[in-house]
C-alpha positions as CSV (number, residue, x, y, z in Angstrom):
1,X,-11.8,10.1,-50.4
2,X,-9.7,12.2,-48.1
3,X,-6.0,11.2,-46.8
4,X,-7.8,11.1,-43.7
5,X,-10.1,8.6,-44.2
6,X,-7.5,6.8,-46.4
7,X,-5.5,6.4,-43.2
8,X,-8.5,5.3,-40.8
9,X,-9.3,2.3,-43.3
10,X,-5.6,1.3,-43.7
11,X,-5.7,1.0,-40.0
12,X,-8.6,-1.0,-40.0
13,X,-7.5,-3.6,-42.1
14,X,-3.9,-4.2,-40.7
15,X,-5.5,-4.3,-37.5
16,X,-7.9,-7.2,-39.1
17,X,-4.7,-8.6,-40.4
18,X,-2.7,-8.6,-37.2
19,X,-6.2,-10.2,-35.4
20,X,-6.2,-13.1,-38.0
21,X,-2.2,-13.7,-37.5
22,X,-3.0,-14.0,-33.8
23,X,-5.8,-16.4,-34.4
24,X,-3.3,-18.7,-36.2
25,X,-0.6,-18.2,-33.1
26,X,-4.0,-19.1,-30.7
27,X,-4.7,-22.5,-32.5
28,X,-1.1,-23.2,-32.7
29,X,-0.8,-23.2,-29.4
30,X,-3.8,-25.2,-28.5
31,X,-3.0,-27.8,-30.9
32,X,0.2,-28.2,-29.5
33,X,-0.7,-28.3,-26.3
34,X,-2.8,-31.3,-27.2
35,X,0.0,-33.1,-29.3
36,X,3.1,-32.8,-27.4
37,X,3.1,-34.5,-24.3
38,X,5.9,-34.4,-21.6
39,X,8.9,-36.7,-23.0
40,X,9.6,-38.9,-20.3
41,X,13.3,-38.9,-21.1
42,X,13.0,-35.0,-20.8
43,X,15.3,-33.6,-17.5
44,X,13.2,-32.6,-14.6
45,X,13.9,-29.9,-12.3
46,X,12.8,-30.2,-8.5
47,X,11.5,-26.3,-9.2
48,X,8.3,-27.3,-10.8
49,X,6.2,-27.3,-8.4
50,X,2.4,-29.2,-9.0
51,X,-0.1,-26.6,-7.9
52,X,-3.3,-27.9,-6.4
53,X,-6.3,-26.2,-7.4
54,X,-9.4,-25.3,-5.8
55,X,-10.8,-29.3,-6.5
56,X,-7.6,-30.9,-5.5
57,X,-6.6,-32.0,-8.4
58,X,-5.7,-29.5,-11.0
59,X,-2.0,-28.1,-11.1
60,X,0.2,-25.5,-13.4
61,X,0.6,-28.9,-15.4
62,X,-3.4,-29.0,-16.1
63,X,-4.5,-25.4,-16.1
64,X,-8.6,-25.5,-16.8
65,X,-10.0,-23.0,-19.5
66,X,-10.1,-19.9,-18.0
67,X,-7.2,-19.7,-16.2
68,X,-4.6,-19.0,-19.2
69,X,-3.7,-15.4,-20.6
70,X,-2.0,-16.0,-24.4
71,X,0.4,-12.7,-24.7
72,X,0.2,-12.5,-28.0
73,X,2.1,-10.0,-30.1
74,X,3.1,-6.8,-28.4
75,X,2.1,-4.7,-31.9
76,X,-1.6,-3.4,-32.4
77,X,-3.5,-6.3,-32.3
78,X,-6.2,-7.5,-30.2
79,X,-5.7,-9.1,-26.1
80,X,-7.4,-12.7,-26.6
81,X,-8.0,-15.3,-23.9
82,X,-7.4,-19.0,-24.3
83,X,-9.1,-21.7,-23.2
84,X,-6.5,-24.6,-23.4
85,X,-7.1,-28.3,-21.9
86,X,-4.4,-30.7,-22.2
87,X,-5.2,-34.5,-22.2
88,X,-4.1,-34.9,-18.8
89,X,-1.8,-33.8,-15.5
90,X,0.8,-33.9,-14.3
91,X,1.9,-36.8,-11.9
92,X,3.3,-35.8,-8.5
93,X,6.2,-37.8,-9.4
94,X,6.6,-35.6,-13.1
95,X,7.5,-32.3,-11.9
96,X,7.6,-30.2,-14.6
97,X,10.5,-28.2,-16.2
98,X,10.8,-24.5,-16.1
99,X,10.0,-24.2,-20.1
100,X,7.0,-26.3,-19.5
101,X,5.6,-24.6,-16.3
102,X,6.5,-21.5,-18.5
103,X,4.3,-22.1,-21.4
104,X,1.2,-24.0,-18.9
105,X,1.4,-20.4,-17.1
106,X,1.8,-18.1,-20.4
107,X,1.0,-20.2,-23.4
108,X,1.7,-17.0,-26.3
109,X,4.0,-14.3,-26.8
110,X,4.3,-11.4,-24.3
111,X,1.7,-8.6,-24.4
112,X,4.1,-5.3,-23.2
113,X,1.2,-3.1,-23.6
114,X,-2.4,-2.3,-24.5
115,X,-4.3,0.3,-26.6
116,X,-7.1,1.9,-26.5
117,X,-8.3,1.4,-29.7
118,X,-7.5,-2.5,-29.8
119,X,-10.7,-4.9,-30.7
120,X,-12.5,-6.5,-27.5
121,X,-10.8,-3.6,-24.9
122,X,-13.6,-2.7,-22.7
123,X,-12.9,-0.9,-19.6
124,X,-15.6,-1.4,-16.7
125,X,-17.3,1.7,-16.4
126,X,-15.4,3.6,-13.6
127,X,-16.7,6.6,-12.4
128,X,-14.5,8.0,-9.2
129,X,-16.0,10.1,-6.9
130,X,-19.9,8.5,-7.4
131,X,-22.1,8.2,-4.4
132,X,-23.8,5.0,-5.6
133,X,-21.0,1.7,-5.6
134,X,-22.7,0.5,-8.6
135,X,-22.3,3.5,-10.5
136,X,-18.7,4.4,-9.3
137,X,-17.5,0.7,-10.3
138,X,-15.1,-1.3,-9.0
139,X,-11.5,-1.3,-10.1
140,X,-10.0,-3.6,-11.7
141,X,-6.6,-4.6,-12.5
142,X,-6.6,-8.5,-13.2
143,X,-4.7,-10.2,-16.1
144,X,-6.4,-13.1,-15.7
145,X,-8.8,-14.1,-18.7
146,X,-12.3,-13.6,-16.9
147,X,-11.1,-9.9,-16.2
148,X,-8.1,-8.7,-18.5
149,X,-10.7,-7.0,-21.4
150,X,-12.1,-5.4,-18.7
151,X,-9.2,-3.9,-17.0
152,X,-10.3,-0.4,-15.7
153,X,-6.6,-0.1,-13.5
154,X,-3.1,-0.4,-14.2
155,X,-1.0,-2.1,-11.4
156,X,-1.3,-4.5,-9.2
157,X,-3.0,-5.3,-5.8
158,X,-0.9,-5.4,-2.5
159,X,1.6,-2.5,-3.2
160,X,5.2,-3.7,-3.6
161,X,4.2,-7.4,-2.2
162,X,2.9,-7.7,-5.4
163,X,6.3,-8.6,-6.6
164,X,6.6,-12.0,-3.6
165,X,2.7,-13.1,-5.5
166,X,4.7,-13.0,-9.1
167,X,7.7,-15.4,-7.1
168,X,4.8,-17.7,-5.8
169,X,3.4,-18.2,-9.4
170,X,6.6,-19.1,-10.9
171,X,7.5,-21.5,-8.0
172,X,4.7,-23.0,-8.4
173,X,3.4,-22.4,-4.6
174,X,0.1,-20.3,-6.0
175,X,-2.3,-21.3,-8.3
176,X,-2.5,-17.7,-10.5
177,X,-6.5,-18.6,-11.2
178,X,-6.7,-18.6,-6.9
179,X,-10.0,-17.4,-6.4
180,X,-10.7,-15.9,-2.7
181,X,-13.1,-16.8,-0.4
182,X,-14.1,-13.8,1.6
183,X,-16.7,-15.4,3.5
184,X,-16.5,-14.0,7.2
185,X,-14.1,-11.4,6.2
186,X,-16.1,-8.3,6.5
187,X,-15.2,-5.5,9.2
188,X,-16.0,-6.2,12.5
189,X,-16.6,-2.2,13.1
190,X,-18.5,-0.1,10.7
191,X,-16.3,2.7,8.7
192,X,-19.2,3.9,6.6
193,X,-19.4,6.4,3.6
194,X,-18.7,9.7,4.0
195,X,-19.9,12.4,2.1
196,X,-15.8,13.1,1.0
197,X,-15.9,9.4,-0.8
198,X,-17.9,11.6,-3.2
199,X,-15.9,13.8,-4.1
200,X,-13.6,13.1,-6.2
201,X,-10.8,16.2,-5.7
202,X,-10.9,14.9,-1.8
203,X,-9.7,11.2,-1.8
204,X,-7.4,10.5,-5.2
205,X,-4.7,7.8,-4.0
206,X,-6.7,5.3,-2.3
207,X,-10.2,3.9,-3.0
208,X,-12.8,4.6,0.0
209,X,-14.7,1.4,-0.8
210,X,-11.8,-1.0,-0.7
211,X,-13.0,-2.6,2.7
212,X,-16.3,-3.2,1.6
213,X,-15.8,-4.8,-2.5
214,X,-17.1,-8.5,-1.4
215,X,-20.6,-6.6,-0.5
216,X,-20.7,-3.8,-2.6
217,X,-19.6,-5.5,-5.8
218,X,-21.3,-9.3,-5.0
219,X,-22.4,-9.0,-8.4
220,X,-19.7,-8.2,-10.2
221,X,-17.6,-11.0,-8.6
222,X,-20.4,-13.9,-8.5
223,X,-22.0,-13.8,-11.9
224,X,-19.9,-11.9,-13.9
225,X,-17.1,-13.7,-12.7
226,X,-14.6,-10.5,-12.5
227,X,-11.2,-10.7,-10.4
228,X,-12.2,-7.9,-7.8
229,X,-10.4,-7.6,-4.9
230,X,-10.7,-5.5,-1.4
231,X,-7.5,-3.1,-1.0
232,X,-8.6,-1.7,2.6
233,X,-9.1,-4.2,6.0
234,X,-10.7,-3.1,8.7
235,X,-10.5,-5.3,11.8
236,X,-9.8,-5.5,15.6
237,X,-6.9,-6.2,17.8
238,X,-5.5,-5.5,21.6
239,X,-2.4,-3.7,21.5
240,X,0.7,-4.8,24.0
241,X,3.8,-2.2,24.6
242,X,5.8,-2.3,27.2
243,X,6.3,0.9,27.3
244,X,2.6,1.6,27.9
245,X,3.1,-1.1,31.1
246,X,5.6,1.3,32.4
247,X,3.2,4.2,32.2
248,X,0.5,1.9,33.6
249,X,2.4,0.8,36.2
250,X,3.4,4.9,37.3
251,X,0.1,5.8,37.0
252,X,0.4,7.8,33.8
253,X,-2.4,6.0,32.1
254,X,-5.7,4.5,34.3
255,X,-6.8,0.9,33.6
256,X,-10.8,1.3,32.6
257,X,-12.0,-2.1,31.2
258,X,-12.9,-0.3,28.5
259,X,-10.0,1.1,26.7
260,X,-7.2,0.2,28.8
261,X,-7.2,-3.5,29.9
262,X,-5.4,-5.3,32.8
263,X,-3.4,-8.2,31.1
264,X,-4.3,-11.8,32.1
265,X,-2.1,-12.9,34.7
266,X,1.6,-14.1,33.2
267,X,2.9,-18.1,33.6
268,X,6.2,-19.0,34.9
269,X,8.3,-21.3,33.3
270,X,6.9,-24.3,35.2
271,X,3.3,-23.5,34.2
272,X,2.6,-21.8,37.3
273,X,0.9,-18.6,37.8
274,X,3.4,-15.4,38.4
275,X,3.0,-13.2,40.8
276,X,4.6,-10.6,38.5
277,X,2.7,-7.7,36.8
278,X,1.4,-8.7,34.1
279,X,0.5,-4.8,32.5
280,X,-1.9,-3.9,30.5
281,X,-3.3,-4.1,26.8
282,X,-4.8,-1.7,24.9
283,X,-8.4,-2.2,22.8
284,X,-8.4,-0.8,19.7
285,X,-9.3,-1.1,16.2
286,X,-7.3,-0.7,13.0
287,X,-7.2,-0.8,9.6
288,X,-4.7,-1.5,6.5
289,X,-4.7,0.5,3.2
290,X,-3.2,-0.1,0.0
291,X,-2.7,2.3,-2.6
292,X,-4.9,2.7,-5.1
293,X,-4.3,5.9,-7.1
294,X,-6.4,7.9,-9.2
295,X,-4.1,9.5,-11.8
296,X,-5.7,12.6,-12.6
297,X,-6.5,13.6,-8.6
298,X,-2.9,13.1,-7.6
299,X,-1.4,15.2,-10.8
300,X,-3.6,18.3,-9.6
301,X,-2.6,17.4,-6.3
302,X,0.6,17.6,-6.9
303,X,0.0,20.6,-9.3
304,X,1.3,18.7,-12.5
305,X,-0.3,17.6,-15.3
306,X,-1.8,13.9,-16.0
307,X,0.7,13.2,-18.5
308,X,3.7,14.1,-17.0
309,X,3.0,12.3,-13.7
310,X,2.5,9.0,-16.3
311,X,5.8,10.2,-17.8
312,X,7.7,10.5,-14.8
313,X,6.3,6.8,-13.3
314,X,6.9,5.2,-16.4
315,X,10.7,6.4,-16.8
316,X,11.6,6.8,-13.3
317,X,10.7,3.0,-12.5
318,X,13.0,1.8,-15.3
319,X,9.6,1.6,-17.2
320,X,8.2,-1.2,-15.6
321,X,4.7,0.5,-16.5
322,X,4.4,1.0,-20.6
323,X,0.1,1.5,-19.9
324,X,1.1,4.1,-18.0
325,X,1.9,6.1,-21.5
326,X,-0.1,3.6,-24.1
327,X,-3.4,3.7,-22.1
328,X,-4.1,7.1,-20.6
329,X,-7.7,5.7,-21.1
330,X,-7.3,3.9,-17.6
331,X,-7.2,6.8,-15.3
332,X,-6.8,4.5,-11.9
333,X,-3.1,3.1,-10.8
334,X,-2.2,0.5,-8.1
335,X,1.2,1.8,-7.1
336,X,4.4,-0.7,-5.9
337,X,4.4,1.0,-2.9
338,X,3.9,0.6,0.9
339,X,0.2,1.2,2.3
340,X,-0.5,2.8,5.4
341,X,-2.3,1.8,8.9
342,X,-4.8,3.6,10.6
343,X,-5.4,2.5,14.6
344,X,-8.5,3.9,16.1
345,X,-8.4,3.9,20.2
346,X,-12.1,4.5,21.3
347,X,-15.5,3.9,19.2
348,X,-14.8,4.8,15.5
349,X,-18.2,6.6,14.6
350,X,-16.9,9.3,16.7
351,X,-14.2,10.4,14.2
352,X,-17.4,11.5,12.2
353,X,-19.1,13.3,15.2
354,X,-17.7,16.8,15.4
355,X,-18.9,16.9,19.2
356,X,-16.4,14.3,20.2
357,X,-12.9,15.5,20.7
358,X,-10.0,13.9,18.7
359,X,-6.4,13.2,19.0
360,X,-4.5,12.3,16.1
361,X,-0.5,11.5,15.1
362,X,0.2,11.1,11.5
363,X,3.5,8.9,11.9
364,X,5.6,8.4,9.3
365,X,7.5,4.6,9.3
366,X,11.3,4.6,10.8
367,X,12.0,1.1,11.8
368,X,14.9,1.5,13.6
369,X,13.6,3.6,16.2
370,X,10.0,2.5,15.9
371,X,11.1,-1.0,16.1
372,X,14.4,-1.7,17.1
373,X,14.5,1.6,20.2
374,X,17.4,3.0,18.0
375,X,18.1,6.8,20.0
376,X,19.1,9.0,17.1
377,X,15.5,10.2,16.4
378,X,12.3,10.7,18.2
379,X,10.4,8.4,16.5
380,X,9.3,5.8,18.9
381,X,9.1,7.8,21.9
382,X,6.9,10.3,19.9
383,X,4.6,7.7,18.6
384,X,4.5,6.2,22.3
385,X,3.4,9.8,23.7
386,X,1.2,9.9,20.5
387,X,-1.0,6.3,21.4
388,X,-1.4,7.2,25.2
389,X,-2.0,10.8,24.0
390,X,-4.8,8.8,21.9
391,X,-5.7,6.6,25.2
392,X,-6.4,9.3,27.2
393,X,-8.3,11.3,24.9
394,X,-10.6,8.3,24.4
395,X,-11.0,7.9,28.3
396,X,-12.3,11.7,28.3
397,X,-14.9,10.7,26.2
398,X,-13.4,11.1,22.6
399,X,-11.7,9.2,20.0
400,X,-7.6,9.1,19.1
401,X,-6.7,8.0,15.9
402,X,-2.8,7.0,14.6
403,X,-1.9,6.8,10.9
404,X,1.2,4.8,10.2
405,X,2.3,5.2,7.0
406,X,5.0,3.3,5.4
407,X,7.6,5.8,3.9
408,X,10.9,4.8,5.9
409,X,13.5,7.4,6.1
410,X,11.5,10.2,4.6
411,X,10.2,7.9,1.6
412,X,14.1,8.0,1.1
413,X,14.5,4.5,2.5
414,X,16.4,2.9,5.2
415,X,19.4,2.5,2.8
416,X,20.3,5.9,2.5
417,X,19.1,6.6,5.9
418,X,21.6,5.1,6.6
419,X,24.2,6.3,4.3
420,X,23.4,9.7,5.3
421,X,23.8,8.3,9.7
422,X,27.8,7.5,8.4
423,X,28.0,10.7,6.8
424,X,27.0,12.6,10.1
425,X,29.0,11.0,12.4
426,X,32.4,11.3,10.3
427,X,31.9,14.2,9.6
428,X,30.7,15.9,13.0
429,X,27.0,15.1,13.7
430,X,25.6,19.0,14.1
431,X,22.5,20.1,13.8
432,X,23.7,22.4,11.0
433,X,24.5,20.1,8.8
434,X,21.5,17.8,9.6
435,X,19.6,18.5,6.5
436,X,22.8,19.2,4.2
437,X,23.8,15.6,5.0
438,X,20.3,14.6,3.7
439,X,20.7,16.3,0.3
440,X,24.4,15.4,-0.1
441,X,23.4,11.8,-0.6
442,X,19.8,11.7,-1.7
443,X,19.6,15.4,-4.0
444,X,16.7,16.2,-1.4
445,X,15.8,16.3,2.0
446,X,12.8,14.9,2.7
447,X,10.5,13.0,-0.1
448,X,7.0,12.2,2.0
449,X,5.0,14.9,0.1
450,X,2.2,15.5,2.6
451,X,-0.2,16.1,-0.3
452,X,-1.8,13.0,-0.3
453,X,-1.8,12.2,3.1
454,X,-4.9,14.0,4.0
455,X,-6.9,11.6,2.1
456,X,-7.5,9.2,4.8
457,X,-8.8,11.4,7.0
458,X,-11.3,12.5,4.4
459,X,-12.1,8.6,4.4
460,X,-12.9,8.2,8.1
461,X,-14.9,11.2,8.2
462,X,-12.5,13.6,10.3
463,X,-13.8,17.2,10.0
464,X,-11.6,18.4,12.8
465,X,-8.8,17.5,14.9
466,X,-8.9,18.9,18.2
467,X,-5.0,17.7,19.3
468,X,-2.5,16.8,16.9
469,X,1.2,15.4,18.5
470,X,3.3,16.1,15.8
471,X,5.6,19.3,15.2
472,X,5.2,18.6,11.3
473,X,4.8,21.8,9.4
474,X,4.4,19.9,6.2
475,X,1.7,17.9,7.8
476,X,-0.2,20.7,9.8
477,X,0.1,22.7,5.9
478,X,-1.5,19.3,4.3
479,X,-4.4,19.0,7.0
480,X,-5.4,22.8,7.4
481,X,-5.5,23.2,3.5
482,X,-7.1,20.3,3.0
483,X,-10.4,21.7,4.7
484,X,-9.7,20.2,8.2
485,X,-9.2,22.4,10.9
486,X,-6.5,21.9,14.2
487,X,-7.7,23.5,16.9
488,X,-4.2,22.6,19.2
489,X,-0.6,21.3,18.2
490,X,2.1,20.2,21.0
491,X,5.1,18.9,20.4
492,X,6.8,16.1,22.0
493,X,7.8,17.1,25.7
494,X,12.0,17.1,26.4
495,X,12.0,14.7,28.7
496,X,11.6,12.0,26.1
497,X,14.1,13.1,23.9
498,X,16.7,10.9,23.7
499,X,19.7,13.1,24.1
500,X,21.2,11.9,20.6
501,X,18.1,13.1,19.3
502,X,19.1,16.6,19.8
503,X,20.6,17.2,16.9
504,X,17.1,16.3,15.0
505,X,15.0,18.3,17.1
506,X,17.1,21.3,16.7
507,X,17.5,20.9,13.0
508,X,13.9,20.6,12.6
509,X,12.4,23.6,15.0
510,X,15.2,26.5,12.8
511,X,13.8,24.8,9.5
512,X,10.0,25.7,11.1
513,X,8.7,22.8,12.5
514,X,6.2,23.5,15.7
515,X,7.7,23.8,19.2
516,X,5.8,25.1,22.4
517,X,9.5,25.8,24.0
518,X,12.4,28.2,23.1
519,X,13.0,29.0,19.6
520,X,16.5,27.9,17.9
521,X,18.1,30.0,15.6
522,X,20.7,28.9,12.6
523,X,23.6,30.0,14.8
524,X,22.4,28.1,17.6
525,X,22.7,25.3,15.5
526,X,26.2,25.0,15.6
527,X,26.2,24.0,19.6
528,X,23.9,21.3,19.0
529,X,26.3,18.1,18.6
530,X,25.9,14.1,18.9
531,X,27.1,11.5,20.2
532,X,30.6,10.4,18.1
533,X,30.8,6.7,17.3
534,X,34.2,6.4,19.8
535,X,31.4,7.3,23.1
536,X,29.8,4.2,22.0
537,X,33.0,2.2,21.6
538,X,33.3,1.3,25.2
């Protein structure tokens, strides 16, 4: 017998051995979960929380038998699920301790990690890039015990508020075994597949049939009993800016029942109707997108390879991810990260229809500006211009579409946006030095990588865009490469630039970005200057 083979059985039978030692652990833990009741004299703490369940009487206290995960060891042994009863719950007036709502929620040791090769791992089938739902498969990512063998993603739904559903299972304020009822939740206006949802190299970091799992995989969730969950919403809303009163109100923007709505009249403070303006609303629809990454699409998208991308995520994130490197059989990843929004201003089969003319801003999130009207960036009055540049493109007949994403400060985040905002204005805010300051404090300047951005244009059915606001050369680069055409690119018009903003705009048109006005050179840079905090200090 070769050393090989030798090898192969030696693995076999210690992971027999570590399967039996888990056993043991298992019925340990069930048997004393039956004979070791609550001591009454034990101290309570006001932090266990009963959790109701979906009958009204279960709680953390009295978990039923599929709602427990045992971690068992972390070494090469098999994931098993539990099915633990206790005798009874827990009374209202018994809240439980921390150790006991600890072991009710994970009854067994902690599992850091999976293998492929461990007995009862199954992956769903997931095929990315399949025409047919039912062969592409849905993704799953659930630790709960109906779903965890299955496990075809790493991650976890909901981006980074994944982290606030952890807090409100160890409060006690969510019952981890919630089950949702999606009944009535289904989009109220069609975003139907697209031939790019087949295509696997075209849409890698989200998945195309996120708004439509409770249909598409009914099965799946109803009799097999898997936790599947939509990562895309898709619904309808009227949108209310003052700003776009003000544009109403000169004219800029014509009230057409259709898209552009007069407001209902406003109430005074007695209840009586004001005479006042009341504006206008805007009808549109919109949709929310979480990330949902296919590993091996993003790597070539970023022009990597798999495994260092895993690498990177793993050690980069203070390796909160060890599947990332112990299961490179799991190909799909649900990032911590921010999603993005799409709102669609006219009827939303006309992205599809390249007869209809389309306007489109890709906006990256800045909250101060966006938000709070903050003057040292274009933002908000860019995405303003953008939405009635949208409007009035819809009124001719076509369809304007705004993507927020969520990647404040240049995926840098507002913290050292801000960091870099004191740098510039102690040390002379000039557009020179706009970018420096950025690299001085963050070791780069700007960390949105456009690469993946183009996906959810791909998902809507975009094939061309016939206006784009945005002087973004990183972003016009994404688009055009990615197979979608631009027919015309303006830039935001100078009477809208808040004159702090200067120094951005500058910096931005001498790096390359798009301008339909003069052209500034590095040594024009140097003129460029704003405002000092001691103009503001009066």
């Amino acid at each position: 017998m070769s050393t090989g083979t030798n090898d192969a059985v030696l693995v076999q039978i210690l992971a027999q051995l570590n399967a039996l030692q888990v056993s043991q652990q298992t019925l340990q833990a069930k048997l004393d979960a039956l004979t070791t009741p609550s001591s009454p004299q034990s101290p309570q703490r006001e932090k266990g929380i009963p959790i109701p369940g979906r009958n009204g009487t279960e709680s953390i206290g009295s978990p039923t038998s599929s709602n427990l995960l045992l971690s068992p060891s972390p070494s090469l042994s098999r994931t098993l699920l539990v099915s633990s009863t206790p005798p009874t719950s827990t009374p209202s007036d018994h809240p439980l301790t921390d150790k006991e709502r600890e072991k009710a929620l994970y009854p067994g040791r902690v599992i850091l990690a999976t293998y492929p090769d461990q007995h009862g791992i199954k992956p769903y089938p997931l095929q990315w890039g399949a025409p047919d739902p039912a062969v592409r498969g849905p993704v799953i990512c659930s630790r709960l015990p109906t779903s965890i063998k299955q496990r075809n993603a790493l991650g976890a739904h909901s981006g980074s508020y994944s982290i606030y559903r952890a807090l409100a299972i160890a409060m006690g304020t969510l019952n981890p075994s919630h089950k949702p009822d999606y009944s009535n939740t289904e989009p109220p206006v069609p975003i139907p597949p697209q031939p790019s949802w087949y295509d696997p190299k075209k849409i890698v970091s989200f998945d195309p049939w996120g708004h439509l799992v409770p249909q598409v995989f009914k099965k799946e969730i109803d009799e097999l009993g898997l936790d599947i969950r939509p990562s895309i919403a898709v619904t309808k809303a009227h949108i209310k800016l003052s700003e776009l009163d003000e544009s109403a109100r000169k004219g800029e923007l014509t009230i057409d029942g259709r898209v552009v709505l007069r407001t209902r009249p406003l109430r005074n403070a007695d209840g009586s109707v004001s005479d006042a303006d009341p504006g206008v609303e805007i009808n549109a629809s919109k949709a929310a997108v979480d990330p949902v990454w296919y590993l091996p699409g993003v790597a070539e998208r970023f022009g990597i390879s798999e495994t260092l991308l895993r690498r990177a995520l793993f050690e980069d994130t203070g390796g909160m991810y060890p599947e990332l490197i112990t299961r490179p059989d799991i190909k799909v990843f649900l990032p911590p990260i921010g999603n993005l929004t799409v709102y669609i201003f006219g009827p939303p089969e006309y992205m599809a229809d390249e007869s209809k003319e389309l306007t489109l801003r890709v906006h990256d999130e800045c909250n101060g500006s966006d938000v709070f009207g903050s003057d040292i960036c274009t933002c908000k009055p860019y995405l303003i211009f953008a939405i009635e540049e949208c409007i009035r493109c819809a009124q001719r007949g076509g369809v304007g579409v705004v993507v927020y994403f969520r990647k404040e400060g240049r995926a840098l985040g507002e913290v050292t946006k801000y960091l870099v905002y004191n740098l510039r204005k102690r040390g002379g805010d000039s557009a020179d030095k706009y970018f420096k300051s950025t690299e001085l404090i963050a070791g780069v300047k700007d960390m949105r990588f456009q690469a993946l951005m183009p996906d959810v244009l791909h998902w809507l059915g975009i094939k061309k865009i016939d206006n784009m606001v945005s002087m973004s050369d990183m972003k016009y680069n994404a688009i055009v490469q990615a197979g979608i055409p631009i027919t015309k690119r303006y830039d935001i018009p100078e009477h809208l630039i808040p004159p702090d903003s200067r120094v951005e705009i500058d910096a931005k048109i001498a790096a390359g970005y798009f301008t339909s006005g003069k052209q500034i050179t590095e040594a024009d840079l140097f003129k460029t200057v704003g405002r000092t905090w001691e103009e503001t200090e009066h």
